[in-house]
RODO-2510 file (C-alpha; in nm, 4 decimals, decimal comma):
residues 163
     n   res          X          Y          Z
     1     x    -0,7378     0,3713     0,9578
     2     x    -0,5323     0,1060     0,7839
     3     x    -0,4923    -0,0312     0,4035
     4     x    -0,2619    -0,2866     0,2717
     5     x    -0,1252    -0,3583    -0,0383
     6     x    -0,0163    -0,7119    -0,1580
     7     x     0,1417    -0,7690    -0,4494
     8     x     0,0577    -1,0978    -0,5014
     9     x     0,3187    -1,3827    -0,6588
    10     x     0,1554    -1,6920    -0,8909
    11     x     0,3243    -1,9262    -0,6554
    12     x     0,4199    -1,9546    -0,3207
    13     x     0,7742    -2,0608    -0,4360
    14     x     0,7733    -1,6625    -0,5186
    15     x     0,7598    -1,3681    -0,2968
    16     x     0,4859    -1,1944    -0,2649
    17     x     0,4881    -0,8063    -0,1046
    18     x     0,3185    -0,6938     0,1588
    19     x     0,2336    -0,2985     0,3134
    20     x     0,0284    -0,1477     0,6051
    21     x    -0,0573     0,1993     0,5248
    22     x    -0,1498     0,3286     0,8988
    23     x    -0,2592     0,7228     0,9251
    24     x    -0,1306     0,8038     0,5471
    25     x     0,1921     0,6219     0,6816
    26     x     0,3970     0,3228     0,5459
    27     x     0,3966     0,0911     0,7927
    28     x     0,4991    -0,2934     0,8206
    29     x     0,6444    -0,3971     0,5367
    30     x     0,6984    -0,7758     0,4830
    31     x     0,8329    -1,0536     0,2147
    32     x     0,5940    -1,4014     0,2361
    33     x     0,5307    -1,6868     0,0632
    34     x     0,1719    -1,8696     0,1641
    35     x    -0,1520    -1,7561     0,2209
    36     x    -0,1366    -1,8234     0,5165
    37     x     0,1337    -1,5565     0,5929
    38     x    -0,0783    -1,3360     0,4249
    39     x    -0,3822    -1,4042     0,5964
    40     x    -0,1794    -1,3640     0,9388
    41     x    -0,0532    -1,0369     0,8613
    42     x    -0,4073    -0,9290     0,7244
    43     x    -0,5435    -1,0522     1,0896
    44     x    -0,2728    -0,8551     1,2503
    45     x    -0,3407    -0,5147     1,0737
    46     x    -0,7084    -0,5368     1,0329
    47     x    -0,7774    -0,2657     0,7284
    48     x    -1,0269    -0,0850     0,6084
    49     x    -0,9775    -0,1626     0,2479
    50     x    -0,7108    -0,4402     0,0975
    51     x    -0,5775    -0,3824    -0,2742
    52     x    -0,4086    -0,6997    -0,4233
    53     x    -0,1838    -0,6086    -0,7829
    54     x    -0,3460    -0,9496    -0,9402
    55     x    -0,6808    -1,0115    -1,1706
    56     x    -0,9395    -1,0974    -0,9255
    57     x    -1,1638    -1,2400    -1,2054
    58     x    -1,0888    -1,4259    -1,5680
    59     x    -1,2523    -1,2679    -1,9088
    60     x    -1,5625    -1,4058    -1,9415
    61     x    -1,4737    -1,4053    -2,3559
    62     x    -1,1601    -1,4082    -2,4998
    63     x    -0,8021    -1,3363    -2,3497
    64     x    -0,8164    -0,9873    -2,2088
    65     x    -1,1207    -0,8175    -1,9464
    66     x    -1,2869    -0,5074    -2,0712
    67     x    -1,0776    -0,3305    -1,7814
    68     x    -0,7262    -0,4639    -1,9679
    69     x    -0,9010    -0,3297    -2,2946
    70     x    -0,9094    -0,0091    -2,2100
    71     x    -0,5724     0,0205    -2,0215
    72     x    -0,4420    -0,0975    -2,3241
    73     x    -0,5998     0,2137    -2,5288
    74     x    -0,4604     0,4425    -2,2458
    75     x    -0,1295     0,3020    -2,3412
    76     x    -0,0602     0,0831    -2,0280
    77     x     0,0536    -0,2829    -2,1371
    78     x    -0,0933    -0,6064    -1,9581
    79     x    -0,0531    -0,9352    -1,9695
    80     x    -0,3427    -1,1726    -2,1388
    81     x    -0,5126    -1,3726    -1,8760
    82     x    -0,6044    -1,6566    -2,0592
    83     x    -0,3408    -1,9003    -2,2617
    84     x     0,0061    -1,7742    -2,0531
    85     x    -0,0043    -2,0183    -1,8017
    86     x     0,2059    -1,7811    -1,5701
    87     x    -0,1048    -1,5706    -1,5215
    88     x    -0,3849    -1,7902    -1,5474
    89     x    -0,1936    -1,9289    -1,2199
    90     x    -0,1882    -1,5944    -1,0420
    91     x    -0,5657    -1,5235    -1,1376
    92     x    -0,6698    -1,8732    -0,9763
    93     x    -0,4389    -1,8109    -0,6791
    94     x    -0,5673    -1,4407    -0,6428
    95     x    -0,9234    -1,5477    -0,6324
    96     x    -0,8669    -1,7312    -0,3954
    97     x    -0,7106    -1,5095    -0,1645
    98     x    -0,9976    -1,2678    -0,2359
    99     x    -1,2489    -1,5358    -0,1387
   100     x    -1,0536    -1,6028     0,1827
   101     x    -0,9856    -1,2313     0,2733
   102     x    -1,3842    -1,1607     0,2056
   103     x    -1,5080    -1,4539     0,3937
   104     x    -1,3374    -1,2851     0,7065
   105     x    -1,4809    -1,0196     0,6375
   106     x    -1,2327    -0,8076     0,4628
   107     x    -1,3091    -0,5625     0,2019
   108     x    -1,0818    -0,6304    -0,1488
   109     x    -0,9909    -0,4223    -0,4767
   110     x    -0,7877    -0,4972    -0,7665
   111     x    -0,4738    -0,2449    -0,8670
   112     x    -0,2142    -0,2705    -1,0985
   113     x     0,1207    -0,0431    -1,0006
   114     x     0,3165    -0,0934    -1,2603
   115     x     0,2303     0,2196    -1,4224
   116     x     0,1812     0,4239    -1,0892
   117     x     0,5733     0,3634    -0,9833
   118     x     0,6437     0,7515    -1,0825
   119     x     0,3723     0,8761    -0,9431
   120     x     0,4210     0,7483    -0,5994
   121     x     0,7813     0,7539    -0,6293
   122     x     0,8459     0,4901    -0,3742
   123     x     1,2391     0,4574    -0,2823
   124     x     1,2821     0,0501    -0,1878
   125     x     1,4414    -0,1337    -0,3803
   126     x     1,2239    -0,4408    -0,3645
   127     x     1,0025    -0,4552    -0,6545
   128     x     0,7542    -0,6487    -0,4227
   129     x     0,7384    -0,4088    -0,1293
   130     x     0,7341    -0,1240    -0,3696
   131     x     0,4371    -0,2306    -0,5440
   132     x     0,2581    -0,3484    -0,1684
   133     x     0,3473    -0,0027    -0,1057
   134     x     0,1551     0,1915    -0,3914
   135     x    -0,1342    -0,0736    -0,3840
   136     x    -0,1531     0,0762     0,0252
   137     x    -0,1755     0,3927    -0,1476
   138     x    -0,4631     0,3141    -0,4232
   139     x    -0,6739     0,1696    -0,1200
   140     x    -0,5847     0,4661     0,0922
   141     x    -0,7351     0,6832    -0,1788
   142     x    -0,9698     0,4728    -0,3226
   143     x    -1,1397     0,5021     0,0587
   144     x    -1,1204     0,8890    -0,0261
   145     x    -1,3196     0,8489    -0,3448
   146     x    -1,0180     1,0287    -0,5606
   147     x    -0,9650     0,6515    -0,7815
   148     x    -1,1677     0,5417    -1,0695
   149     x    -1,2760     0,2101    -1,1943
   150     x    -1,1596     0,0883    -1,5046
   151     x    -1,4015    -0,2138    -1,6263
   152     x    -1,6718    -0,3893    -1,5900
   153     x    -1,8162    -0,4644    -1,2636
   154     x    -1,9588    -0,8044    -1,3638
   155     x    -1,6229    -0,9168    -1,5147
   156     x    -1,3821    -0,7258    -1,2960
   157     x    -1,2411    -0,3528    -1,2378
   158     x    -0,8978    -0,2325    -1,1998
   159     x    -0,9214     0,0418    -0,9614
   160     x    -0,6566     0,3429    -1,0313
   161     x    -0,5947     0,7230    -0,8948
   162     x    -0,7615     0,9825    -1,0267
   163     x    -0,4697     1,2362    -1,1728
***
C-alpha cells in the first residue's frame, strides 16, 4: 500500500516536496515545481491516501479555522489564512491541487509537520522532503486509524498522530 506526502509551496517558482511511503518504507523522494509534476508523480505511485502540509479550505469567519484555533491552545503556532497574502496564495493553490487529485480519484488529507519533526525524526536535510516525508507518515497512520482530526469538518480538519 502506498501514501505520499507533499509539502506543498505557494508558487511554483518554489519547491515543493514530495514522498512515497511504500510497505511502511520511504520511497521516491522528489523536488518539483508545477502541478503538473505533482500530478505525474501521484499517477506514477497511485496511493491509498495523499496528505498535502497546506489549508485545504479558507475560514469561513475571520482569519484562523476552528482547526488553527485549537492548535493554537495546544501550543502549536500557525499562520492566519486570511490577510498574509503568502498564505492566502498557498490555500488557493492547495485547493486546487485537492480538486485535481480528487477528480482522479485520489483520496486527500490535510497535515501540518512542523510540529511532528521530533517525533518522526527524519534525517534529510531538505526541509521539503522532510516534511513530504512525515506527511507519508500521517497518511500511513491515518489509514491505521491511530490520527485524530483537529477541526471542523465543514470548514476543514488538520489531521495529526495520535501520541
Amino acid at each position: 500500500m502506498a501514501f505520499i506526502g507533499i509539502d506543498l509551496a505557494a508558487s511554483m517558482h518554489n519547491d515543493s516536496g514530495l514522498a512515497v511511503m511504500q510497505d511502511g518504507k520511504v520511497g521516491e523522494v522528489k523536488i518539483v515545481k508545477t502541478e503538473k509534476e505533482i500530478l505525474d508523480f501521484v499517477q506514477k505511485h497511485k496511493p491509498q491516501l495523499i496528505a498535502i502540509d497546506a489549508p485545504l479550505s479558507f475560514p469561513l469567519e475571520g482569519e484562523f479555522r476552528q482547526a488553527e484555533k485549537i492548535l493554537h491552545i495546544m501550543g502549536i503556532n500557525t499562520f492566519p489564512l486570511k490577510g498574509l497574502k503568502s498564505m492566502e496564495l498557498l490555500v488557493k493553490r492547495a485547493m486546487r491541487l485537492a480538486k485535481s487529485l480528487k477528480e482522479n480519484n485520489f483520496s486527500v488529507i490535510e497535515t501540518f509537520p512542523k510540529p511532528l519533526q521530533n517525533h518522526f525524526r527524519i534525517t534529510t536535510k531538505n526541509p521539503h522532503i522532510r516534511d513530504a516525508i512525515i506527511c507519508a507518515n500521517v497518511a500511513n497512520l491515518h489509514q491505521r486509524g491511530n490520527t485524530i482530526a483537529y477541526g471542523d469538518a465543514k470548514e476543514g480538519q488538520i489531521i495529526m498522530p495520535v501520541k
